[in-house]
Each structure stands twice: as C-alpha cells, then as structure tokens.
C-alpha positions as CSV (number, residue, x, y, z in Angstrom):
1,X,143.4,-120.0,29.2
2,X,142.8,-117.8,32.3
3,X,139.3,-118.9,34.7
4,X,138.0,-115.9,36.7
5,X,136.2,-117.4,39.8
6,X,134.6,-114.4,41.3
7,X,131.3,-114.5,39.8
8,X,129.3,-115.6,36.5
9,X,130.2,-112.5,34.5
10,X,133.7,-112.9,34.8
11,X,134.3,-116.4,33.4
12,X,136.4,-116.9,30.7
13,X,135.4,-120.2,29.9
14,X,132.8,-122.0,29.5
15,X,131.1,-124.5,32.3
16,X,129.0,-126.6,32.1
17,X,126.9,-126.9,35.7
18,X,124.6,-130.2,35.0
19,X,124.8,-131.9,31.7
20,X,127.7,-132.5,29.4
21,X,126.7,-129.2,27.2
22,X,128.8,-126.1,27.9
23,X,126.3,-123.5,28.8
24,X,127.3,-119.8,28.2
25,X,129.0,-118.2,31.5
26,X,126.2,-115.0,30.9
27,X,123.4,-117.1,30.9
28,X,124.6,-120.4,33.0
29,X,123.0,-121.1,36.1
30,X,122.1,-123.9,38.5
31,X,118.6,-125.8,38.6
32,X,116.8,-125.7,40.9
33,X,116.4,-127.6,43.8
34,X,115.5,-128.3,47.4
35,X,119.0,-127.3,48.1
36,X,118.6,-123.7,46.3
37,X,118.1,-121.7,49.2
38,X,120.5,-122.3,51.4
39,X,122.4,-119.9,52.6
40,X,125.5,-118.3,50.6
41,X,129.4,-118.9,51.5
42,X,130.1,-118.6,54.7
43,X,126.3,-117.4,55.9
44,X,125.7,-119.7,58.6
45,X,129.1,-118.3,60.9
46,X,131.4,-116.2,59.1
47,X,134.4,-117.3,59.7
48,X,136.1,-115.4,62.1
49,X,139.3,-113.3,61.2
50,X,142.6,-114.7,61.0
51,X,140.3,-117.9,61.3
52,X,142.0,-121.1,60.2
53,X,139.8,-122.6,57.2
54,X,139.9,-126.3,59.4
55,X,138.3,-124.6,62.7
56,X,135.1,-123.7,60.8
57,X,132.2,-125.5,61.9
58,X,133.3,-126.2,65.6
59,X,130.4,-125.7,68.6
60,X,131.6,-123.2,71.4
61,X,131.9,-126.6,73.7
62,X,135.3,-127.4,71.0
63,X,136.7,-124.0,70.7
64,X,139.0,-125.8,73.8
65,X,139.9,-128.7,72.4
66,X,143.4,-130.4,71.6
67,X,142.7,-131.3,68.6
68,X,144.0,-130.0,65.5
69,X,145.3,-131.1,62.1
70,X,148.6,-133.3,62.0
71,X,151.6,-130.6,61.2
72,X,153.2,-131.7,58.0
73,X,156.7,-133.4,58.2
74,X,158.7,-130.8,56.0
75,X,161.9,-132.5,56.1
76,X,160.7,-136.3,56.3
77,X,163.1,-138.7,58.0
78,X,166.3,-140.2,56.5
79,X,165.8,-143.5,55.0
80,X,168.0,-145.3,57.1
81,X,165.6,-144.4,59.8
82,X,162.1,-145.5,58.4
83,X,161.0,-148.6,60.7
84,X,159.7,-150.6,57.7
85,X,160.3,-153.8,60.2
86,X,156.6,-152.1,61.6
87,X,155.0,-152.2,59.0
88,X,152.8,-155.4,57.8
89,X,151.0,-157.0,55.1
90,X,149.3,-160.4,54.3
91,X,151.3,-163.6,54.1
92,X,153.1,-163.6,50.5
93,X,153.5,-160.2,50.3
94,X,156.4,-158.2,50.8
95,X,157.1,-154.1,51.6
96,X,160.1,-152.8,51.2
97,X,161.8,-149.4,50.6
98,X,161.9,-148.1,47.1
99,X,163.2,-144.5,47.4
100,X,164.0,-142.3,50.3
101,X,165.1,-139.2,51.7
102,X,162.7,-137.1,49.3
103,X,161.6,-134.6,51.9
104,X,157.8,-135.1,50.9
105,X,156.3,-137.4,48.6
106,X,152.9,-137.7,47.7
107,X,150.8,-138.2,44.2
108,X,152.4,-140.2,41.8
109,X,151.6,-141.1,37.9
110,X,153.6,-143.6,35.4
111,X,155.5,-142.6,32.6
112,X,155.0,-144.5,29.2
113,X,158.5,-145.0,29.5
114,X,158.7,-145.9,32.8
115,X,159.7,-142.7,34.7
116,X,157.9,-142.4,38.2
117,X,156.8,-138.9,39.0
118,X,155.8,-137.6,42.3
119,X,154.1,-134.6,43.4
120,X,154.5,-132.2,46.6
121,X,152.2,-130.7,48.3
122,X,154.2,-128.0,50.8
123,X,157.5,-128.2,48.9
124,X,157.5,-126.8,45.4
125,X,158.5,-129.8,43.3
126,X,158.1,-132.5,40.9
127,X,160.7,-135.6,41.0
128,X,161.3,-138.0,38.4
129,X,162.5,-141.5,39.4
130,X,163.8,-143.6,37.1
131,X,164.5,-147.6,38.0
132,X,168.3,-148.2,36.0
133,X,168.4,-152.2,37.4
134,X,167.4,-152.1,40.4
135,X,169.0,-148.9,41.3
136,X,166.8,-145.7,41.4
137,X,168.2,-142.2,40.1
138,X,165.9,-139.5,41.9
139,X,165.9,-136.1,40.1
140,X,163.7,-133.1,41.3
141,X,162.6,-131.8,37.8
142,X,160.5,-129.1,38.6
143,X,161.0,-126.6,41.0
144,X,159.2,-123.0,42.2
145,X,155.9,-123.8,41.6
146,X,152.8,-123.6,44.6
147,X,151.7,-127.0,45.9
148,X,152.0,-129.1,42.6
149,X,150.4,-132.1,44.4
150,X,147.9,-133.6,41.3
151,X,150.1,-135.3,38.3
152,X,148.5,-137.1,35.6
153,X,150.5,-138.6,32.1
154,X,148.8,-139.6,28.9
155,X,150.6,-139.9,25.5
156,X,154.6,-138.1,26.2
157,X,152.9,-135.4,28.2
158,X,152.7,-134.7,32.4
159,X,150.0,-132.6,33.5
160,X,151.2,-131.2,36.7
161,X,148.1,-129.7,38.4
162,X,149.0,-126.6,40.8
163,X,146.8,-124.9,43.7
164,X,145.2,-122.7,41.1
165,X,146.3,-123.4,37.9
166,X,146.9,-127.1,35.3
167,X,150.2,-127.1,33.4
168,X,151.5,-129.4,30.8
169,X,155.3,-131.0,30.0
170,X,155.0,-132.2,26.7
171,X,157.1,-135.1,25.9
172,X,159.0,-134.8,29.6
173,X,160.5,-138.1,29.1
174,X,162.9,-137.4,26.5
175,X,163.7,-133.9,28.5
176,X,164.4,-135.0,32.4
177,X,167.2,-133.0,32.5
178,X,166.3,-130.0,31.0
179,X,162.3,-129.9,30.9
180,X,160.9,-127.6,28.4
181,X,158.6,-124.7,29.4
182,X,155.0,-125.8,30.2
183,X,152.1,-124.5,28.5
184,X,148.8,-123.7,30.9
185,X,145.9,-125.8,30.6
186,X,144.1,-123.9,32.8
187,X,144.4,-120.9,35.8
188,X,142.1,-118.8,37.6
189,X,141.4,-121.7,39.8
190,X,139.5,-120.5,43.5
191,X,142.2,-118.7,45.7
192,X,141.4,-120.9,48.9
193,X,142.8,-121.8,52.3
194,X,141.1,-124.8,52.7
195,X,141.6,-128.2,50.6
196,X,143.2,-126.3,48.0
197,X,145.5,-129.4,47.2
198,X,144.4,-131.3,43.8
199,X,144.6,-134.6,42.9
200,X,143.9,-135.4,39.2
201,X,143.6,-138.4,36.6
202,X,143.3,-138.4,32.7
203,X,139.7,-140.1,31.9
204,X,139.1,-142.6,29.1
205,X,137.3,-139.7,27.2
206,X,140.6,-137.2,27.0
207,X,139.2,-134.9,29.7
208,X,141.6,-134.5,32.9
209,X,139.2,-134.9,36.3
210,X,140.5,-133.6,39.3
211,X,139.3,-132.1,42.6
212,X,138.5,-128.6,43.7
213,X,137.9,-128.7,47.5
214,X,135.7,-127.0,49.8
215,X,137.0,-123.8,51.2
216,X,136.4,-124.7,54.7
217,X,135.8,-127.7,56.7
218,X,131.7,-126.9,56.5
219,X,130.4,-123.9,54.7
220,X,128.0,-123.6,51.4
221,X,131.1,-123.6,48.6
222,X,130.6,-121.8,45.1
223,X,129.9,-123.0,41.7
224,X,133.3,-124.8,41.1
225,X,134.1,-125.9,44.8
226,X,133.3,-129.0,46.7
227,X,133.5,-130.6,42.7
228,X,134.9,-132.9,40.6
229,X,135.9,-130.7,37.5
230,X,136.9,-131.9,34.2
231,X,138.9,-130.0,31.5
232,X,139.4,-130.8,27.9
233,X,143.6,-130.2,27.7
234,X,143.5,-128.7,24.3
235,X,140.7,-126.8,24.2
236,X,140.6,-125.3,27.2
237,X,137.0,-126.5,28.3
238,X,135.9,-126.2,32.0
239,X,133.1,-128.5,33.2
240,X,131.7,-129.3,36.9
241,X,131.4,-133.1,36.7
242,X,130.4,-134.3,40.1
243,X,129.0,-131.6,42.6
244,X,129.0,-132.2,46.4
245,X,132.2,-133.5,46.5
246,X,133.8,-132.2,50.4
247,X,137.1,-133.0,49.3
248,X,138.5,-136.4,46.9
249,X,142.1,-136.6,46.9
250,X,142.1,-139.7,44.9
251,X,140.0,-141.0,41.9
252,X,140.4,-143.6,39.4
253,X,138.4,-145.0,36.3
254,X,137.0,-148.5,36.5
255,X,139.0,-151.0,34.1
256,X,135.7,-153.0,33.8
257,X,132.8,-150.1,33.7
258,X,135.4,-146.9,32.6
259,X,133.3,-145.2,35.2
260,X,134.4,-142.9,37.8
261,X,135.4,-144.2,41.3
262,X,136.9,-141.4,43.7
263,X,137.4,-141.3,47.9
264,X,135.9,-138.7,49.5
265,X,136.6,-136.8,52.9
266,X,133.8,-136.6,55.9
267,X,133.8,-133.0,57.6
268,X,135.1,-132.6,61.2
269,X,133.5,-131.7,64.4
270,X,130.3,-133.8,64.0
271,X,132.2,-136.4,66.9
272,X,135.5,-138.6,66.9
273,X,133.0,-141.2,65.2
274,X,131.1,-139.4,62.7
275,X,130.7,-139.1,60.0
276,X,132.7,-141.2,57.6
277,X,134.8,-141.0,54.8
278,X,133.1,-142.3,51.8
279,X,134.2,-144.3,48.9
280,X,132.3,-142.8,45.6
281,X,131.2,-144.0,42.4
282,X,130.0,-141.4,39.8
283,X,127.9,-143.0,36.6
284,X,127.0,-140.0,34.7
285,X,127.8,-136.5,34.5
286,X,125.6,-133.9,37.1
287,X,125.2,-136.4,40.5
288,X,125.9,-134.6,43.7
289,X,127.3,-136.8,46.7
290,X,125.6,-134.6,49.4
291,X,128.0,-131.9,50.7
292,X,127.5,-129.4,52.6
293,X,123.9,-130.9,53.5
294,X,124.0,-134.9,54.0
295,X,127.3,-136.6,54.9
296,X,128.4,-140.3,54.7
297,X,124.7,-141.0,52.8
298,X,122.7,-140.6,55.9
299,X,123.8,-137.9,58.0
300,X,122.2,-134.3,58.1
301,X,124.4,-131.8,58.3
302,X,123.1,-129.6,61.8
303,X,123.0,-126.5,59.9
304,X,122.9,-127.0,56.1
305,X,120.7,-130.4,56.7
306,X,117.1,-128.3,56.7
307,X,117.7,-127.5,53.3
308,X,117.7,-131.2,51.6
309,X,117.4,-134.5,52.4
310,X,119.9,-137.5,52.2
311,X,117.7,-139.3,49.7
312,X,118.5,-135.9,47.2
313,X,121.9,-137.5,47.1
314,X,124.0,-140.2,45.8
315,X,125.2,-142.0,48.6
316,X,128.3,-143.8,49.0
317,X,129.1,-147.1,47.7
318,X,130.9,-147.9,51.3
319,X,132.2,-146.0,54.3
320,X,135.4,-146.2,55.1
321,X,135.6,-144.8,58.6
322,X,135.2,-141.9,60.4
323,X,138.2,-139.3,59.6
324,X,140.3,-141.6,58.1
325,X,141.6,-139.3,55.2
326,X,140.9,-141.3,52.2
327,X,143.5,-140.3,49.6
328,X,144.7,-142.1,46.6
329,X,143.2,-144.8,45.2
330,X,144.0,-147.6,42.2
331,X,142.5,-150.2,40.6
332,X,144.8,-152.9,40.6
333,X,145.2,-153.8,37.4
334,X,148.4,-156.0,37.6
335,X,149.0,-159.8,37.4
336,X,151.5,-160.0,40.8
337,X,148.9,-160.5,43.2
338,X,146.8,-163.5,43.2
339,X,143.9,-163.7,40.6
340,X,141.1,-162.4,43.1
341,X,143.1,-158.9,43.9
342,X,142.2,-158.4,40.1
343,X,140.1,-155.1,39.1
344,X,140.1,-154.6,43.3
345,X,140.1,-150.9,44.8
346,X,143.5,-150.1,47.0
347,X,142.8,-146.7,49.3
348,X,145.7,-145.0,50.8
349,X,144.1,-143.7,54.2
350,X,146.3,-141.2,55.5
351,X,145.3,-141.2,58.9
352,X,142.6,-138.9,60.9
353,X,143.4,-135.9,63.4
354,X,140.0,-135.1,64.6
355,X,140.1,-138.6,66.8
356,X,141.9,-138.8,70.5
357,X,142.2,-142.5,69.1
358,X,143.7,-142.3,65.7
359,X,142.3,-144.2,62.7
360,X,143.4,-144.6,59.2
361,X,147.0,-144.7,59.0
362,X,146.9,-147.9,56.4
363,X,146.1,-148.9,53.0
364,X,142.7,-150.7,52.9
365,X,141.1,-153.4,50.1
366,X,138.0,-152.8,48.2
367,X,137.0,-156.0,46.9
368,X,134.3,-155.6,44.0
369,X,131.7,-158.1,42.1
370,X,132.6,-158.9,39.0
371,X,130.2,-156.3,37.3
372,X,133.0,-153.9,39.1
373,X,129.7,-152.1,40.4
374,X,129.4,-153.3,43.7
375,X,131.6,-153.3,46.9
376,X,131.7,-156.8,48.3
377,X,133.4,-156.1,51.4
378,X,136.6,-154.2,52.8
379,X,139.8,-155.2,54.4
380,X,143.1,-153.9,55.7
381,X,146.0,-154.6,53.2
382,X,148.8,-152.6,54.9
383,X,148.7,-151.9,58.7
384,X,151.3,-151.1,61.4
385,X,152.1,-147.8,60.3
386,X,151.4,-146.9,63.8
387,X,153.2,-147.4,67.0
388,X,150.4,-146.8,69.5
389,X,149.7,-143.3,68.7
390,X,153.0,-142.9,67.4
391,X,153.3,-141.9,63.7
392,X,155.2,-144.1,61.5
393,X,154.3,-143.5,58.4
394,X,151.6,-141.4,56.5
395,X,150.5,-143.1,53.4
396,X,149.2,-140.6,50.5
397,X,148.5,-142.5,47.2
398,X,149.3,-146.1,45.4
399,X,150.6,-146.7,41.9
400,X,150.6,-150.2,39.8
401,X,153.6,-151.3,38.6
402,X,154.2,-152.8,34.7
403,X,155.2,-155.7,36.7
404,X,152.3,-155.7,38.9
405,X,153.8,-154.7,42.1
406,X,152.4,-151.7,43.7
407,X,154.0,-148.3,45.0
408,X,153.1,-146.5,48.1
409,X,154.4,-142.9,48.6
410,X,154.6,-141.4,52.8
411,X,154.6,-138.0,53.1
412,X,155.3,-138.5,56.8
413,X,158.7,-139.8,55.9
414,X,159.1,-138.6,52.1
415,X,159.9,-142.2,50.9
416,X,158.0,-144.9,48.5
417,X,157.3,-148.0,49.4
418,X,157.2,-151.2,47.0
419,X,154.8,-154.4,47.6
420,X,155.4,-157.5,45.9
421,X,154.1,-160.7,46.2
422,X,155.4,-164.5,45.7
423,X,153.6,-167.3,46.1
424,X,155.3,-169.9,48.3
C-alpha cells in the first residue's frame, strides 16, 4: 500500500489528522487553530541551495561556527579495542561486552524466540543475534535496503521500518538463514534529508507507532512530518497520532497505564544551553508537543513563536538537557534490578554536537510514581562514555532481557553492551 505525500489529493490512504476516525484524503483537513497561519514549509528562510537540512535555522553571527553534527563512525572500532574499563555504572551493576565488531549498531527489538535484531542507520542491514550458551552467533540477515533503523516484532513477524517505506518478515525466526520476501506495510513515506531515520514500536492496540521527523532542524513541516504516525499492519491504515513531535527516536508503552511515553529532540541554534530535549507522554490521540512554535514547554520559537503560545501545547513531562539526543528508551520491565528500578524509564542519550562542552553521551534513569504518570526525578545510570571530549562510546537504544538484564547498542563502536546486576 503506496502513500503519496505531495499533497491531499494524492493520498492513497486514508489519515486520520485529529481523532481516531479516518477522515477521507479529499475532504481531510486540519482544525483550526492559533497555529493555522503560520507560514508554509520552508517560508521563513528558504533554505539555501545545496543547503544541509541541519544548518537551517542558524543567525548570520553562526554561519562561522565550528560546530556541526558528529560524523558517523562507518566502520566502528574492533572489539578488542572498546575501553569498557571507562565506562561506569552504580555499585552492583556490571557492563560488559555482549557483541562487537558490527560496523553500526543501533535499534534493537526481541524475538519471541529469543533472537536479537538490530537495525542500521547508514549501513544497509539487519543482524540477527542469537545467544547459543553464552556464545553469540551474529548473522547480517538483511541486506540492500536504505537506512533500516526502526525494528519492531509482535507474534513471528519483524517489521523493519525503512527511510520511506515499513516492511514485514513474517515468521523470521524459523527463516534466519534464508529470510522470505517481505511484504510492504507501507511506502510513500516523505522523501527528506533531515531526521528521516525511524524508530518504531508495536502498541498494545495492534497499530505500529513510529516517528516521521522534521525535514529540517526548524521549518513549518507538512501534514505527516514532525509526527508520531501509527499504521494498522494489515490493513494498511495511516494515522497522525501525536503532532509536534521535532524528532522521537525512541518510544515505549507504559506497563502500568499502556500509554505512550516517547523522547523527543530540542532544535539547534537557540544556544549551547537551550532548549532541551524533552521526555513525552502522549494520553490520547490528537495532542501536539509544540514544534515548530514552543520548545522544551516554555520556550518560543524566534520566528514561529508569534503564531501560538506554549500553553497551546502539551509540555514535557521532564527535560532532559539541552542537545543531549534522547534516543531509545524502555521501560524496565525485568526482575534483575532491585525492586525500585521496576516500571522505571532508561533513556539512551546519544550525546549532543551543537555544545563546545558536550552533554549526553550516557544512559539516564527516569524514576516514576507508582501511578507510572509522573516523573519523580532523574539520574545518571551509565556515564563515562566520555574521555574529556573524547568519544568513547555513542549509546543509541536499550532492550530488557528475559532475564532482566538490559542491552545497550553503540553506534560509535558498532557493539552491544550487557548490564547485569548482583546483589552483594
């Protein structure tokens, strides 16, 4: 099922722009609100030609500054060569390497079976790692296919979700070696430089969520960017979920509320201390978490803020600092860590760029009330992934173990970490 983004006409499917009833894609359009005059994509500053999409938004004072977006470590680093002695996490716990030398490593789901996959983002692949007693056999299953970072699993089948299109493996685990063709869940997703990367999780209603970026670091996105969309993977259903989203590259579903809990990345330029990442929580279909106009929950944007005001918005349930990079995130649902980690939030911050001091570069604790409605308060689980402002290690996303231990992928070094914990 193809979906043709370039204008309401054109759709092919059906989406559904503020309630949970698809609307027709010749009659569909947004409410109103203060926000409904703003200026079209890109009408502020075009950007300029040959323009990179992360440059948008800078003042003339920043067109000269050093700055600029961490390159991506294609090759990674042997894993002989990871400094894991660096790194360093709370008394009783214990990181140590589970795989290396996978070039790039970044989202990861669980098999019912207890196959690992992980997802690439500038490579091509899909690996399957299987644990055969205390031994790991990496396999790259999937190959030749355009930045398949988002991987979700529910009942036999991997949904691998691509930079413009969702495919299914149905009953992959049975098939490692020789993976049958997928079928498409959806395609036609925005062609985009910008945050074009998804990250995607099946909810407890059958719909797969993921992320559709905005196209730029600040510009007034389209109908299905800057979102949290949701598809229905048999029937072929397209909704906008969450609007206002600048980018999530990590969402989860509450264990105690089943509601929807994502991070969310703060634009650049605005200063090295503002504004910040935000930590989300979506209760209802339709809310919009304040992009392009208000960031962090209190912040006007110093173009697209005339047009709203931060009290239109949802505002985040915590910050979690200023260009941190707030990727993956887990509930962690396991029975390892001691009893008050239960139903907590672990956030894999991979580590800012627009900072001459970097920040991020760690995984941090969300510790919730037991309603699992409020944040309580934050603190650093995994630290020393930086040597001064050397990079050690770039963590992207977190996965709970059956036995409770948790999994930590690096892009930076294309390894997977495991913590563990023993009470002494």
């Amino acid at each position: 099922m193809k979906f043709q983004h370039i204008g309401w006409g054109a759709l092919a499917v059906c989406i559904s722009w503020l309630g949970p009833q698809t609307a027709s894609a010749q009659t569909a359009a947004p409410a109103a609100s203060p926000a409904a005059q703003a200026p079209t994509l890109g009408a502020h500053a075009p950007q300029a030609q040959g323009q990179p999409s992360w440059m948008e938004g800078m003042t003339p004072e920043e067109k000269s500054s050093p700055l600029h977006p961490n390159v991506a470590n294609m090759l990674g680093h042997p894993a002989s060569e990871i400094p894991i002695d660096h790194f360093k996490v709370p008394a009783g716990f214990k990181i140590e390497l589970w795989a290396g030398d996978l070039q790039e490593a970044r989202s990861m789901t669980l098999g019912t079976k207890g196959t690992l996959f992980v997802g690439q983002r500038t490579h091509d692949g899909v690996f399957a790692i299987v644990d055969k007693g205390g031994r790991r056999e990496v396999k790259k299953i999937l190959t030749g296919l355009n930045a398949p970072n988002g991987l979700a699993f529910s009942n036999g089948t991997l949904y691998v979700a691509e930079r413009e299109r969702i495919l299914r493996y149905d009953d992959i685990e049975d098939h490692l070696d020789s993976p049958p063709e997928p079928d498409v869940v959806i395609e036609g997703l925005p062609h985009q430089d910008g945050h074009f990367w998804k990250f995607m999780v099946m909810g407890p209603d059958g719909w797969l969520y993921f992320n559709q970026g905005s196209p730029t670091n600040i510009t007034m996105p389209n109908y299905v960017q800057a979102a949290i969309l949701r598809v229905q993977p048999d029937q072929h259903h397209l909704q906008v979920y969450a609007r206002g989203v600048r980018n999530s590259v990590g969402m989860a579903f509450s264990p105690v509320t089943q509601q929807l809990w994502f991070t969310d990345n703060g634009r650049d330029w605005l200063g090295e201390n503002s504004p910040s990442d935000k930590l989300n929580h979506a209760t209802r279909q339709g809310e919009n978490f304040g992009y392009p106009f208000c960031h962090q929950g209190d912040t006007l944007d110093p173009v697209y803020g005339k047009y709203a005001n931060c009290a239109d918005f949802v505002p985040p349930e915590v910050k979690l600092g200023p260009h941190v990079a707030s990727l993956g995130m887990r509930f962690y649902t396991g029975n390892m860590f001691p009893a008050d980690w239960k139903n907590n939030i672990i956030v894999a911050e991979h580590g800012s760029w627009n900072r001459s001091e970097k920040s991020g570069y760690n995984l941090t604790r969300v510790i919730l009330d037991p309603s699992g409605t409020k944040v309580v308060k934050t603190e650093p689980f995994l630290t020393g992934l930086l040597d001064g402002q050397k990079i050690l290690a770039r963590v992207v996303d977190v996965q709970v173990m059956p036995d409770g231990s948790l999994l930590v992928s690096d892009d930076w070094n294309g390894a997977i970490y495991r913590i563990s914990y023993n009470k002494t």
